[in-house]
Backbone and ligand atoms as CSV (ligand in chain L), in Angstrom:
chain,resi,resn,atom,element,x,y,z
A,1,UNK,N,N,103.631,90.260,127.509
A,1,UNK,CA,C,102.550,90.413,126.520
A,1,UNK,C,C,101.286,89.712,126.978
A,2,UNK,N,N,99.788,90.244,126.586
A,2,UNK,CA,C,98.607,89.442,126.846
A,2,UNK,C,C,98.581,88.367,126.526
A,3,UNK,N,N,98.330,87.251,127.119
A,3,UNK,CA,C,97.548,86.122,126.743
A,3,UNK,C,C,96.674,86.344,124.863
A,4,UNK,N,N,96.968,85.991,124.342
A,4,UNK,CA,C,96.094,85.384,123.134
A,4,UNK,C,C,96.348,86.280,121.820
A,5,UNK,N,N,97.695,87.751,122.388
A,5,UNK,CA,C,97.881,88.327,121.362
A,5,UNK,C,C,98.729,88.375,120.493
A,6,UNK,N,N,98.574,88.556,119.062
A,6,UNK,CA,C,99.176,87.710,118.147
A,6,UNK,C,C,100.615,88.763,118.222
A,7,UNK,N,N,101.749,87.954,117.660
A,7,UNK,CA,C,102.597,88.958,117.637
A,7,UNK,C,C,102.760,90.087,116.280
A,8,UNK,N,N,103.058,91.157,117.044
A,8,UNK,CA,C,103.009,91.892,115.964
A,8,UNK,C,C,104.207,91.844,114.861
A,9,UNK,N,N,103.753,92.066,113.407
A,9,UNK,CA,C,104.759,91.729,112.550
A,9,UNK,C,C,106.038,92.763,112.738
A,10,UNK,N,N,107.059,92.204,112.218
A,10,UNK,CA,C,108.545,92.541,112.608
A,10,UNK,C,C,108.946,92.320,113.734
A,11,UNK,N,N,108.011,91.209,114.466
A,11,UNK,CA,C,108.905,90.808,115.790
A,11,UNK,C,C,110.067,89.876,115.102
A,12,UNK,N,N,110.881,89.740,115.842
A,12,UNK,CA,C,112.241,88.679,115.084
A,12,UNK,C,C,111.701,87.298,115.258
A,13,UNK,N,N,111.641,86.600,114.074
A,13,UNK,CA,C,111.267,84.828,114.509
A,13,UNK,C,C,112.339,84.434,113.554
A,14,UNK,N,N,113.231,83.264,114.347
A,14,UNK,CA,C,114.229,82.504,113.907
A,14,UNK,C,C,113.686,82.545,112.121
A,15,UNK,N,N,114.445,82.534,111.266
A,15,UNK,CA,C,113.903,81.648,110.072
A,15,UNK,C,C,113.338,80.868,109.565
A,16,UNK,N,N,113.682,79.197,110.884
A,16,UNK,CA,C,112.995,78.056,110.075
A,16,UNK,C,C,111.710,78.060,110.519
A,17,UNK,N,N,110.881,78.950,110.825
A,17,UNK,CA,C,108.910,79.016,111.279
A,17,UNK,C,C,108.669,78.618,109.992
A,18,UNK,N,N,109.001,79.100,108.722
A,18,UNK,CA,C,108.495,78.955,107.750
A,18,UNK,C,C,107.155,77.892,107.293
A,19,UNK,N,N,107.155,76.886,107.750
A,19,UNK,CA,C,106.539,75.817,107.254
A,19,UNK,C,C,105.966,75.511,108.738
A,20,UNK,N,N,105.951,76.274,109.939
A,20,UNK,CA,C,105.300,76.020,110.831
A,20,UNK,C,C,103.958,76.671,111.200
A,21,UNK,N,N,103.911,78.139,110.499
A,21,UNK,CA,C,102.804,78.756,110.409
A,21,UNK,C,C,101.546,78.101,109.649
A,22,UNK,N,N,100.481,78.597,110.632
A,22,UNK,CA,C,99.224,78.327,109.848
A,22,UNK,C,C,98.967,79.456,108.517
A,23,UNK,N,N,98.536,78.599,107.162
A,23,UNK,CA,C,98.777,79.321,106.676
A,23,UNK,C,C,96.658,79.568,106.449
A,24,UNK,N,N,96.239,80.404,106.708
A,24,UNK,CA,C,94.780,81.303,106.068
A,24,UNK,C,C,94.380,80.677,105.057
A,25,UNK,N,N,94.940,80.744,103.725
A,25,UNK,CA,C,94.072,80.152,103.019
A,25,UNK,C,C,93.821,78.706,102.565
A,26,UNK,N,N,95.077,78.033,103.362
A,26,UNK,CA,C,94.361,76.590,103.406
A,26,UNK,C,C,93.779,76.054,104.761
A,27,UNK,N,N,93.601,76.878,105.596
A,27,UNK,CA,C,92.883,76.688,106.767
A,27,UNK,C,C,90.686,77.261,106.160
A,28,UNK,N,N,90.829,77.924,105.460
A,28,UNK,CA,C,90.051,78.251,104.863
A,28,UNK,C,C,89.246,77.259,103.726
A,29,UNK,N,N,90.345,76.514,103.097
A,29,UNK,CA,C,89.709,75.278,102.242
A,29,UNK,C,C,89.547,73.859,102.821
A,30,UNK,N,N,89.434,74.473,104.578
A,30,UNK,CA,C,89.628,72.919,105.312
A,30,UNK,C,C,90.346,72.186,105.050
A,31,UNK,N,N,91.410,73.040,104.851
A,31,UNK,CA,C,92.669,72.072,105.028
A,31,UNK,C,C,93.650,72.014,106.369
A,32,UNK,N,N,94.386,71.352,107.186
A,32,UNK,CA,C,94.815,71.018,108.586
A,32,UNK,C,C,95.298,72.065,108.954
A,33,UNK,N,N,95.455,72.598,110.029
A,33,UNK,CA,C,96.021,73.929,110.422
A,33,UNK,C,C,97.553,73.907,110.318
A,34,UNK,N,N,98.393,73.371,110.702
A,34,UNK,CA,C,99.502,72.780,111.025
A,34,UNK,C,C,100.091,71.727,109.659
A,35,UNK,N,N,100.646,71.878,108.718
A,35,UNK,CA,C,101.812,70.874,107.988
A,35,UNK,C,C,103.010,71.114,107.508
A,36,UNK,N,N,103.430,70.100,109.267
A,36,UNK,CA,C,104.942,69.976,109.345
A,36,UNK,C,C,105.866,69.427,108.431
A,37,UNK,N,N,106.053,70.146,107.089
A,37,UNK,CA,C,107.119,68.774,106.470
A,37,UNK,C,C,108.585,69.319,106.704
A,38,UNK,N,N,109.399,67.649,106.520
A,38,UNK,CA,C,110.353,68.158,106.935
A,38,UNK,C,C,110.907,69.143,105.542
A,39,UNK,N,N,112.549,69.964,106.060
A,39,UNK,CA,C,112.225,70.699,104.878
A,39,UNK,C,C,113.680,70.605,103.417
A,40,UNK,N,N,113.798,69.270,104.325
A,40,UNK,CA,C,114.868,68.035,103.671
A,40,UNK,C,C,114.230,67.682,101.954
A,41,UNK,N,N,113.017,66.313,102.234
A,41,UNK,CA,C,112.622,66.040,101.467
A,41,UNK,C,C,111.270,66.271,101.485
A,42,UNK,N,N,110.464,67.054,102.259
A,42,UNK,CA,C,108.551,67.269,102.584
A,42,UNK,C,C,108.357,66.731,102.832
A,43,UNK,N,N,108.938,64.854,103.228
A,43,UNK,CA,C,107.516,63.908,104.052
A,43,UNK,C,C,107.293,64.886,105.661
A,44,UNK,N,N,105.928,64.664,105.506
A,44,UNK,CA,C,104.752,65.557,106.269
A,44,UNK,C,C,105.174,64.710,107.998
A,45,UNK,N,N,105.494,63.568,108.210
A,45,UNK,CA,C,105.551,63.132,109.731
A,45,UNK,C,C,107.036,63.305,109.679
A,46,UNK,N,N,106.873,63.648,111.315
A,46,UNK,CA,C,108.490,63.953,111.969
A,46,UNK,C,C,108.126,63.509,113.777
A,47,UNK,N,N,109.416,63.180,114.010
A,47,UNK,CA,C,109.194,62.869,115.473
A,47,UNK,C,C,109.854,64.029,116.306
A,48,UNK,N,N,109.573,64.533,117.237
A,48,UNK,CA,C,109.828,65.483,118.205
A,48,UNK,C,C,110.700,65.360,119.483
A,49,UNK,N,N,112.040,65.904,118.925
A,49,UNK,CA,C,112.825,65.208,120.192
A,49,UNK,C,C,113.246,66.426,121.481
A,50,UNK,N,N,112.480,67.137,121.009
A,50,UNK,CA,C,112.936,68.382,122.323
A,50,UNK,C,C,111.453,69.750,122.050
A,51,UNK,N,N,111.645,70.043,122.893
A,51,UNK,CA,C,109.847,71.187,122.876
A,51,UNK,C,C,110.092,72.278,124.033
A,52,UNK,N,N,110.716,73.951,123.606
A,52,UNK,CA,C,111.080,74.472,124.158
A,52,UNK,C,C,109.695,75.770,124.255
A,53,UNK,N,N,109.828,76.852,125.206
A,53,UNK,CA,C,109.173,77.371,125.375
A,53,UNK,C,C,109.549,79.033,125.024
A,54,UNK,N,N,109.388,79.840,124.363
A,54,UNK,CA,C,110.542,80.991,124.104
A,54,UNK,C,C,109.324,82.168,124.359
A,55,UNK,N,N,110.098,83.492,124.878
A,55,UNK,CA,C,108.869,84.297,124.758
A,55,UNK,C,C,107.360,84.271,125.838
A,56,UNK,N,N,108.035,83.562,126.581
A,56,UNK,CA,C,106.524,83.575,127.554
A,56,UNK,C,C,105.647,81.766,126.949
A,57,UNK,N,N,106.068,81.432,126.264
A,57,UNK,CA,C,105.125,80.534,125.518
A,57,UNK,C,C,104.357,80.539,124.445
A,58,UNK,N,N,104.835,81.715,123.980
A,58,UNK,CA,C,104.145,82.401,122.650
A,58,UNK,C,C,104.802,81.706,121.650
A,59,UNK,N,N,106.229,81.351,121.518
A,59,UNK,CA,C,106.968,80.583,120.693
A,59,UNK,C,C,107.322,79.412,121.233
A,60,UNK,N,N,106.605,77.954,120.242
A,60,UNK,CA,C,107.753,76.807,120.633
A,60,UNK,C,C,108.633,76.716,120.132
A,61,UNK,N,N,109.789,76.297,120.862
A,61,UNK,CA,C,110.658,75.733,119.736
A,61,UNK,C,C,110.950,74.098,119.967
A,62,UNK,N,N,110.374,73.527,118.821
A,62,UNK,CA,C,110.750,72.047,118.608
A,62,UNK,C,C,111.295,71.707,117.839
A,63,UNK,N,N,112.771,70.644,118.381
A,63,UNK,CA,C,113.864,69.935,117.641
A,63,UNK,C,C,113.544,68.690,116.995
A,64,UNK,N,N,112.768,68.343,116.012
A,64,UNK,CA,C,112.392,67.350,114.542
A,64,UNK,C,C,113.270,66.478,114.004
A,65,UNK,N,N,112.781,65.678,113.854
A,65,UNK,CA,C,114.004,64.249,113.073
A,65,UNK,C,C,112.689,64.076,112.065
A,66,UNK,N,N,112.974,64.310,110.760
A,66,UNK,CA,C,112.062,63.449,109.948
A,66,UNK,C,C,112.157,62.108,110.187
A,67,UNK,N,N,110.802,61.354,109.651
A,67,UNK,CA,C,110.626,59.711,109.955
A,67,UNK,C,C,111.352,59.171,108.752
A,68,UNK,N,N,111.515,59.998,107.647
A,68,UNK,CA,C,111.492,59.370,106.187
A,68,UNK,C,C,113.179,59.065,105.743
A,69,UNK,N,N,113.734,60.542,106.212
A,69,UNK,CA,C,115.237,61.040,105.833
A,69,UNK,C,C,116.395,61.117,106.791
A,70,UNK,N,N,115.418,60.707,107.987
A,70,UNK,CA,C,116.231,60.874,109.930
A,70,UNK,C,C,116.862,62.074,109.425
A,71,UNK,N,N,116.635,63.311,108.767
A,71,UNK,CA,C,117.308,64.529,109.297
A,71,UNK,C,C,116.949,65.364,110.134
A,72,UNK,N,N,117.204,66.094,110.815
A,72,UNK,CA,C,116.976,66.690,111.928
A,72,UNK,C,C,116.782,68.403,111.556
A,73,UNK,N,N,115.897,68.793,112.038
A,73,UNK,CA,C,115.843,70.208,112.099
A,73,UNK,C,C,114.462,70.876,113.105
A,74,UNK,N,N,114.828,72.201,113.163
A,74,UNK,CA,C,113.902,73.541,114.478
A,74,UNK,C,C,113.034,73.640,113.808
A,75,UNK,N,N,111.987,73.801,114.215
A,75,UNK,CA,C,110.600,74.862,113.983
A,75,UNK,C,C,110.361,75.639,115.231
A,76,UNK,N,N,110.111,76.609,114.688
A,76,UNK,CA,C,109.448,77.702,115.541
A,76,UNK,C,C,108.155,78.328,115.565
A,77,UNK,N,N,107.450,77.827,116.637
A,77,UNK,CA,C,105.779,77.603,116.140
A,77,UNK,C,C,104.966,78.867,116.892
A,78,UNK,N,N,104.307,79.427,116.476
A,78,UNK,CA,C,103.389,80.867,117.029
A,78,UNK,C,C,102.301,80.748,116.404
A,79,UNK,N,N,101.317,81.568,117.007
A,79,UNK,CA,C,100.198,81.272,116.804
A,79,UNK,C,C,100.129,82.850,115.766
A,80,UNK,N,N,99.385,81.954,114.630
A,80,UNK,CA,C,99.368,82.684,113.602
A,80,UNK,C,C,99.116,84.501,113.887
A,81,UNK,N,N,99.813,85.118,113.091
A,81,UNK,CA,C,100.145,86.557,113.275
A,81,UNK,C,C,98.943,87.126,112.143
A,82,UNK,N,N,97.519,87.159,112.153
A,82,UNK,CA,C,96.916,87.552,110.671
A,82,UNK,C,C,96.989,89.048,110.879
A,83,UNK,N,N,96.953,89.340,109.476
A,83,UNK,CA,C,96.648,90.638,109.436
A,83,UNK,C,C,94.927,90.922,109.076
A,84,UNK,N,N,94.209,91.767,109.687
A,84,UNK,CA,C,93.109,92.144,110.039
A,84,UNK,C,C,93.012,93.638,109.879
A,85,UNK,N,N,91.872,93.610,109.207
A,85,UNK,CA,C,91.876,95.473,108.593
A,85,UNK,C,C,90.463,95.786,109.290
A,86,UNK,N,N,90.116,96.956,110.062
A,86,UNK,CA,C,88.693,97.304,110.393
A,86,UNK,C,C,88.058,98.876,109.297
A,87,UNK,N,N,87.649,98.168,109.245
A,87,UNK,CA,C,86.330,99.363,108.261
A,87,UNK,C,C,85.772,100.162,109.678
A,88,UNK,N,N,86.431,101.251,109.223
A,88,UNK,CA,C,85.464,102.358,109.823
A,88,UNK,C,C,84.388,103.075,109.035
A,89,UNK,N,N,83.181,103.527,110.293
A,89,UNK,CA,C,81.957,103.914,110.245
A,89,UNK,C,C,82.482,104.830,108.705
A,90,UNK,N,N,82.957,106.116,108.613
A,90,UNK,CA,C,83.453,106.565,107.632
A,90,UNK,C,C,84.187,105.789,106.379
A,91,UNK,N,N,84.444,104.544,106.636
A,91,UNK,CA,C,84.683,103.682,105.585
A,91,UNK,C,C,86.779,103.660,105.337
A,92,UNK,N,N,86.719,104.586,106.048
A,92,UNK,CA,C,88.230,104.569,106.166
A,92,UNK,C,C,88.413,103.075,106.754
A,93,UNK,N,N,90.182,102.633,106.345
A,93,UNK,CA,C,90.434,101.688,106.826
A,93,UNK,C,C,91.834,101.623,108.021
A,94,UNK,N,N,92.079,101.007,108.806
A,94,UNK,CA,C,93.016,100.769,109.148
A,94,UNK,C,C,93.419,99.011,110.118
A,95,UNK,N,N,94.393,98.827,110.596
A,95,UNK,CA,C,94.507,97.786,110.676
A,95,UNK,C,C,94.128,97.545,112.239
A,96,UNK,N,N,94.058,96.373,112.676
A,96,UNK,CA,C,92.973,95.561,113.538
A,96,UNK,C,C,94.192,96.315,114.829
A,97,UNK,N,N,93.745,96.643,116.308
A,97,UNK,CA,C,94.510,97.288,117.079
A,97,UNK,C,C,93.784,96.711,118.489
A,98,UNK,N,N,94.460,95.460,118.484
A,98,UNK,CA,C,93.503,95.300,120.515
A,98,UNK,C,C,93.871,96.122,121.306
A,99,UNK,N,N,94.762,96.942,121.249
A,99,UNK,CA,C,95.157,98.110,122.227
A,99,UNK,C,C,93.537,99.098,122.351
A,100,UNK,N,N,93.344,99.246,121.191
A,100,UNK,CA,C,92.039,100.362,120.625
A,100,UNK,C,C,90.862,99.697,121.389
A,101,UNK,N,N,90.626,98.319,121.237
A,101,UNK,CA,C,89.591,97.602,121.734
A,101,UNK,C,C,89.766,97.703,123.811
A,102,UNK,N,N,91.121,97.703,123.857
A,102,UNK,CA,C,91.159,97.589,125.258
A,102,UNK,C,C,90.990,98.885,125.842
A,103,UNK,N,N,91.768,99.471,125.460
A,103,UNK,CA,C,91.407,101.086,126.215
A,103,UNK,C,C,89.936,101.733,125.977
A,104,UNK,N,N,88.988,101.298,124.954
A,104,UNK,CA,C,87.620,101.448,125.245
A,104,UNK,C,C,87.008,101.141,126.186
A,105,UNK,N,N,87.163,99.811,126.508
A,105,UNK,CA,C,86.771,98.915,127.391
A,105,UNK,C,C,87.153,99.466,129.111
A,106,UNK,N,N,88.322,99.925,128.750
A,106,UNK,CA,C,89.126,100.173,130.091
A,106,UNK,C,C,88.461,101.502,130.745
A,107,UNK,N,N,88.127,102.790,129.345
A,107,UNK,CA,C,87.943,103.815,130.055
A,107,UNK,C,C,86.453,103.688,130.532
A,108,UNK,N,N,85.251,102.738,129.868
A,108,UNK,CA,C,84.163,102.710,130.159
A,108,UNK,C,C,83.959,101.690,131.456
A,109,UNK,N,N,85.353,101.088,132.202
A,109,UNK,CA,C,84.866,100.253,132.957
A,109,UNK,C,C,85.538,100.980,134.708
A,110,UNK,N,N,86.113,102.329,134.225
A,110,UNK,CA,C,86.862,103.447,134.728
A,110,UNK,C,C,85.979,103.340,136.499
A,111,UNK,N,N,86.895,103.027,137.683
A,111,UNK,CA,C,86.212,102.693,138.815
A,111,UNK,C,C,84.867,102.167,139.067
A,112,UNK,N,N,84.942,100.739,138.062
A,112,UNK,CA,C,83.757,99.901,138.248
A,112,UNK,C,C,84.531,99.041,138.732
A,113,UNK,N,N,83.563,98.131,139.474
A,113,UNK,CA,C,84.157,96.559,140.003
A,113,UNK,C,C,84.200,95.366,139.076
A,114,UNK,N,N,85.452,95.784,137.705
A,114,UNK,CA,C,85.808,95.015,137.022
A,114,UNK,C,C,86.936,94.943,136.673
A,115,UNK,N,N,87.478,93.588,137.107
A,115,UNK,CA,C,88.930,93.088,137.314
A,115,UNK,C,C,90.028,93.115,136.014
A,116,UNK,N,N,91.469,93.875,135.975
A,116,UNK,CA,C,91.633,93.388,134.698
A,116,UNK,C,C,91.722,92.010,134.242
A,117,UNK,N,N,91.560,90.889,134.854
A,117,UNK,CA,C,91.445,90.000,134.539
A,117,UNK,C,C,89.971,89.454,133.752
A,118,UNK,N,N,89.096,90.040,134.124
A,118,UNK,CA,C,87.682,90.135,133.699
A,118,UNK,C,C,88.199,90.983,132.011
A,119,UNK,N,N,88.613,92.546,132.182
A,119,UNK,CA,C,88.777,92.983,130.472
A,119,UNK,C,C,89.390,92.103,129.796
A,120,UNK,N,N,90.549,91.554,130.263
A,120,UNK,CA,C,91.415,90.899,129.129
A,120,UNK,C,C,90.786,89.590,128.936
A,121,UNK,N,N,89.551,89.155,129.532
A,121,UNK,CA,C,88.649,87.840,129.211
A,121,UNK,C,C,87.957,88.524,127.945
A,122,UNK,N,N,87.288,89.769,128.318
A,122,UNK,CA,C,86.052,90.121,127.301
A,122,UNK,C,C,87.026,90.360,126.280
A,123,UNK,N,N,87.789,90.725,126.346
A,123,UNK,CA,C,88.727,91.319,124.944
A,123,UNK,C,C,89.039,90.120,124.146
A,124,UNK,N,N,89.474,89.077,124.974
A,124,UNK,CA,C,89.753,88.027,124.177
A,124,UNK,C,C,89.121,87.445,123.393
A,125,UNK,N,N,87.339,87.166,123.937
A,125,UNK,CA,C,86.307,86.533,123.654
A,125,UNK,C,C,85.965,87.160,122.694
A,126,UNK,N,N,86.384,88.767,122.552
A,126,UNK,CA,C,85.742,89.387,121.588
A,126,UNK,C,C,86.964,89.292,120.020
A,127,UNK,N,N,87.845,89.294,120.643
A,127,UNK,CA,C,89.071,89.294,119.484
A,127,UNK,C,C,88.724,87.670,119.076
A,128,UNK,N,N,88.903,86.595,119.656
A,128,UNK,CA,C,87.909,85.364,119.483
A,128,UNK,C,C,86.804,85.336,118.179
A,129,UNK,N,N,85.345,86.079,118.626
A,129,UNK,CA,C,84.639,86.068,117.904
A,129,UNK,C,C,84.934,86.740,116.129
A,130,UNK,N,N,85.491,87.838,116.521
A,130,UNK,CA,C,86.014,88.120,115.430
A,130,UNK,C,C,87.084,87.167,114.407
A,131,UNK,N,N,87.867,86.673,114.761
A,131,UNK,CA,C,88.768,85.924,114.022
A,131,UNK,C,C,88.411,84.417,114.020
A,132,UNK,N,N,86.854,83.895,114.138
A,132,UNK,CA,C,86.294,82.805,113.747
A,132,UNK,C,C,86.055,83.358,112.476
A,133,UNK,N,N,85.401,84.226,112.470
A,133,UNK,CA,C,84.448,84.866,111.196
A,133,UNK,C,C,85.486,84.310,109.244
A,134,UNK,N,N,87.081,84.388,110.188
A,134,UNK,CA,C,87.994,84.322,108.764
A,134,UNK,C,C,87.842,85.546,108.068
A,135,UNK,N,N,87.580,86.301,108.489
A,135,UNK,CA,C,86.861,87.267,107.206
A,135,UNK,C,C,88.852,88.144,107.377
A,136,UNK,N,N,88.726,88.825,106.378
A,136,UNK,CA,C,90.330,89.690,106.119
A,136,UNK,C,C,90.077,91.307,106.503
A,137,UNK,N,N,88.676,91.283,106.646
A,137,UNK,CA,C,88.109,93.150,107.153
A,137,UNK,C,C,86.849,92.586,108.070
A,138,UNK,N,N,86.779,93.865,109.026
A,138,UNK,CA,C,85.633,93.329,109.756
A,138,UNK,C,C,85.242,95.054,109.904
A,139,UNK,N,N,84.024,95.359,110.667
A,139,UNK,CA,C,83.316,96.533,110.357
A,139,UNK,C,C,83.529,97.210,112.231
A,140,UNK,N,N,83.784,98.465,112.079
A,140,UNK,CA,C,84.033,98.997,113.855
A,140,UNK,C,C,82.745,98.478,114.772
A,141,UNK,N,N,81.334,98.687,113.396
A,141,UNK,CA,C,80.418,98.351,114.455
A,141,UNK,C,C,80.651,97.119,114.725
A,142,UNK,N,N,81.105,95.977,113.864
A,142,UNK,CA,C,80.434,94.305,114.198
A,142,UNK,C,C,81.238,94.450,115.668
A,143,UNK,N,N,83.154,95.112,115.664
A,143,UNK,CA,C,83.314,94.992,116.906
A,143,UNK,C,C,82.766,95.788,118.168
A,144,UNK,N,N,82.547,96.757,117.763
A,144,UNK,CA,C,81.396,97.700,119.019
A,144,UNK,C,C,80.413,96.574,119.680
A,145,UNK,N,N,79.748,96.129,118.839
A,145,UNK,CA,C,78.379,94.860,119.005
A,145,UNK,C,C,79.087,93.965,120.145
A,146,UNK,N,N,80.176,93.203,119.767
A,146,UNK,CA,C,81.136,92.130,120.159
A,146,UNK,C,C,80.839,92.536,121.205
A,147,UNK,N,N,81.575,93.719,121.990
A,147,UNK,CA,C,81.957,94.817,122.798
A,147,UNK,C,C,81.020,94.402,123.927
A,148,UNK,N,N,79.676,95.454,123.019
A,148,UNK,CA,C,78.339,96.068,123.939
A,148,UNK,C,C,77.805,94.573,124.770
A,149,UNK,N,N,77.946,93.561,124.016
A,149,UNK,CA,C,77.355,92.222,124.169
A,149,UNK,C,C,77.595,91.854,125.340
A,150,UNK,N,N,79.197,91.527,125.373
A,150,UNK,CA,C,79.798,91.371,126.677
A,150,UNK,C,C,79.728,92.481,127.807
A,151,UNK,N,N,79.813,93.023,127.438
A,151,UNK,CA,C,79.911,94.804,128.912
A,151,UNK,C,C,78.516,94.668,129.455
A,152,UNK,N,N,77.679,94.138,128.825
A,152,UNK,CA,C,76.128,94.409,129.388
A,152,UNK,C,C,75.861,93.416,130.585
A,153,UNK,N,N,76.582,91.538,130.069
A,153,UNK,CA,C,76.414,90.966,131.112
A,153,UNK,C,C,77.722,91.639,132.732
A,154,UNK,N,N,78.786,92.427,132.038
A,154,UNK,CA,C,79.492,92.454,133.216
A,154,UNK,C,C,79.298,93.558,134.260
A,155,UNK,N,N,78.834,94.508,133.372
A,155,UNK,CA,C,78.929,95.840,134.159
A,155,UNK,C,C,78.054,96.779,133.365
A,156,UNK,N,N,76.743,97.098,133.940
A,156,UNK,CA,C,75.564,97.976,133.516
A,156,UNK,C,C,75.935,99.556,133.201
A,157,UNK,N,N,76.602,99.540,134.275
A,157,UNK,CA,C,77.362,101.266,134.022
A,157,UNK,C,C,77.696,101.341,133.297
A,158,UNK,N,N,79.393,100.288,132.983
A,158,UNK,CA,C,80.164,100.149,131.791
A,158,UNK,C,C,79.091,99.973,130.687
A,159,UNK,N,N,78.580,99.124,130.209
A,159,UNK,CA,C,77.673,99.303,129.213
A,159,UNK,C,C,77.220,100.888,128.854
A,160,UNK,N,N,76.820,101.220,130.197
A,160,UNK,CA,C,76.072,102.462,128.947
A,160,UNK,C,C,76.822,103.277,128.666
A,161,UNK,N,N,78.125,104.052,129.265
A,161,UNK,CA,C,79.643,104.521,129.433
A,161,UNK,C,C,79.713,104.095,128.005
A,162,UNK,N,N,80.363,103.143,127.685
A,162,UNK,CA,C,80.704,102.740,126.504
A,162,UNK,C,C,79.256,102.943,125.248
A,163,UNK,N,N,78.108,102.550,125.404
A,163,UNK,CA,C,77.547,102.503,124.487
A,163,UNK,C,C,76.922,104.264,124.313
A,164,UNK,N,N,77.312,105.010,125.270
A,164,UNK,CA,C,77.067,106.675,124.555
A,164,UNK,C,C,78.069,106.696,123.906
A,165,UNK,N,N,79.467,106.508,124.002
A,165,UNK,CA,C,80.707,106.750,123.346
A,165,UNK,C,C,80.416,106.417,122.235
A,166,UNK,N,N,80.504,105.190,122.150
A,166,UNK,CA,C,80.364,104.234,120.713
A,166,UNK,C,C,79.345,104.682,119.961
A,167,UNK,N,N,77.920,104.861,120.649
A,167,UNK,CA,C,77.151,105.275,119.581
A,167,UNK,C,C,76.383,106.560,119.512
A,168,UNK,N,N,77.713,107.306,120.114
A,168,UNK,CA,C,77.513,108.927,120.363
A,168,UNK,C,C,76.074,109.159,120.251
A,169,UNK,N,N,75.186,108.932,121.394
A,169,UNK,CA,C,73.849,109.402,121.376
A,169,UNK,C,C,74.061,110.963,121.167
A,170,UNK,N,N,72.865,111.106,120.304
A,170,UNK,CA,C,73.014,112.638,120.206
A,170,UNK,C,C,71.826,113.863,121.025
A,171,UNK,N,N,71.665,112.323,121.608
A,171,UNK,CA,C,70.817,113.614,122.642
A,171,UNK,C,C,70.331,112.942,124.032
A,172,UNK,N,N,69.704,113.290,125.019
A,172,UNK,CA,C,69.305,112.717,126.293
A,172,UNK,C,C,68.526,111.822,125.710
A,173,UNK,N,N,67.612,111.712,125.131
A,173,UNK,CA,C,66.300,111.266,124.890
A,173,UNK,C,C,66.601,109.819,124.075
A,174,UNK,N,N,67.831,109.583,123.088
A,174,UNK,CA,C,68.441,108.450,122.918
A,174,UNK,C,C,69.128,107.677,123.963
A,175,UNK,N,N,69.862,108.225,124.675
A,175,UNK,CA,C,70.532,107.500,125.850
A,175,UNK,C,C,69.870,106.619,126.712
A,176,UNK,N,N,68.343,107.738,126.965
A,176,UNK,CA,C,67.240,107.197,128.019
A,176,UNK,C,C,67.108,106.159,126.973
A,177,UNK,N,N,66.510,105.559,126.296
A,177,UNK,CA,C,66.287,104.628,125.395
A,177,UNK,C,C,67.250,103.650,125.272
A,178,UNK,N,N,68.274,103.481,125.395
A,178,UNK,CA,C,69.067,102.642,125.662
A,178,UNK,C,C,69.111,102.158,126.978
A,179,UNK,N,N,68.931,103.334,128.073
A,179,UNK,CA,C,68.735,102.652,129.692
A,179,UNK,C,C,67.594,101.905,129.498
A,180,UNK,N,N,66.683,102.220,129.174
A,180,UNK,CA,C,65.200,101.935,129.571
A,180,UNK,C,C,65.395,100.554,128.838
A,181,UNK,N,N,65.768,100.401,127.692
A,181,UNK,CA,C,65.905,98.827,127.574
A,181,UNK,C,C,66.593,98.074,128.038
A,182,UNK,N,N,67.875,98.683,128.601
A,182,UNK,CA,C,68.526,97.868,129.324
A,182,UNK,C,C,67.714,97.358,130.631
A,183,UNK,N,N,66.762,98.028,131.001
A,183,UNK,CA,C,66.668,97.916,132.609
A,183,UNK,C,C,65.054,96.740,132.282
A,184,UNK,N,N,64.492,97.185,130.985
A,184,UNK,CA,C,63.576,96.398,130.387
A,184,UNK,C,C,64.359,94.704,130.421
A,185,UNK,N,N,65.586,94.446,129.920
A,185,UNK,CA,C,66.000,93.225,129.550
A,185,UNK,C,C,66.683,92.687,130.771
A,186,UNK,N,N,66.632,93.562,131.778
A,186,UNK,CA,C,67.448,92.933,132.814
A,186,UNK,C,C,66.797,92.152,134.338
L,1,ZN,ZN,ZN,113.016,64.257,105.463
């Protein structure tokens, strides 16, 4: 799996994650990302006597002794799985798809000298920007924007490849207008 992508729901996670996930809306009221209680009696500190790696590193698994009750128990820690809905231009909705974001990226960067190691940076940065925002819907354009932002410093072609797609110029005379500023800002 990519670097930084969340797992998709109905992957199997042991049971006890429960209380290891970040939970959204108290990360939202600035509250700590992370509170471990044990799930004995809830005191919140525990000491860590083992820290496993499952899944590539996508899952820890750490073996816990509360400080309060010395009982012992697993967490299984991942980086939060949100669910993310995109508003399309038509207002239709569906749910957030980095596959969708990557294969844009991929076909507009189609025999340019850009590494997949370079897409799966911009993708990230862009899946990144988006999921600072907190927001629970985000709009196709804000991610198109994300997109165009990055493709412009990497690859000029790719940029405009992608930005006829995306913003289906509907005629020569728009497109030129998009080169011409590009070549204006560059
Ligand atoms: Zn305890």
């Amino acid at each position: 799996m990519s670097p930084g992508r969340p797992l998709a729901p109905g992957n199997a996670i042991p049971p006890l994650c429960y209380n290891a996930i970040a939970d959204r809306s108290q990360r939202r009221a600035g509250g700590p990302v992370f509170v471990m209680r044990c799930p004995y009696c809830q005191h919140p500190d525990t000491d860590v006597l083992d820290t496993r790696k499952l899944n590539d590193g996508e899952i820890i698994r750490r073996r816990r002794k509360c400080r309060q009750c010395s009982r012992r128990f697993t967490t299984y820690e991942r980086v939060e799985s949100v669910s993310l809905t995109v508003v399309k231009k038509d207002g239709e909705r569906e749910p957030y798809d980095r596959e969708k974001i990557m294969r844009g990226v991929r076909t507009a960067c189609y025999r340019r000298p850009v590494s997949v190691q370079q897409l799966e940076q911009l993708v990230n940065d862009v899946e990144a920007a988006i999921m600072a925002t907190d927001e629970q819907e985000v709009s196709s354009k804000t991610i198109g924007d994300e997109v165009m932002r990055r493709l412009r410093d990497l690859d000029e072609v790719a940029y405009i490849r992608f930005a006829s797609v995306y913003r289906s110029f509907a005629d020569i005379g728009k497109l030129r207008e998009a080169v011409d500023e590009l070549l204006e800002n560059s």
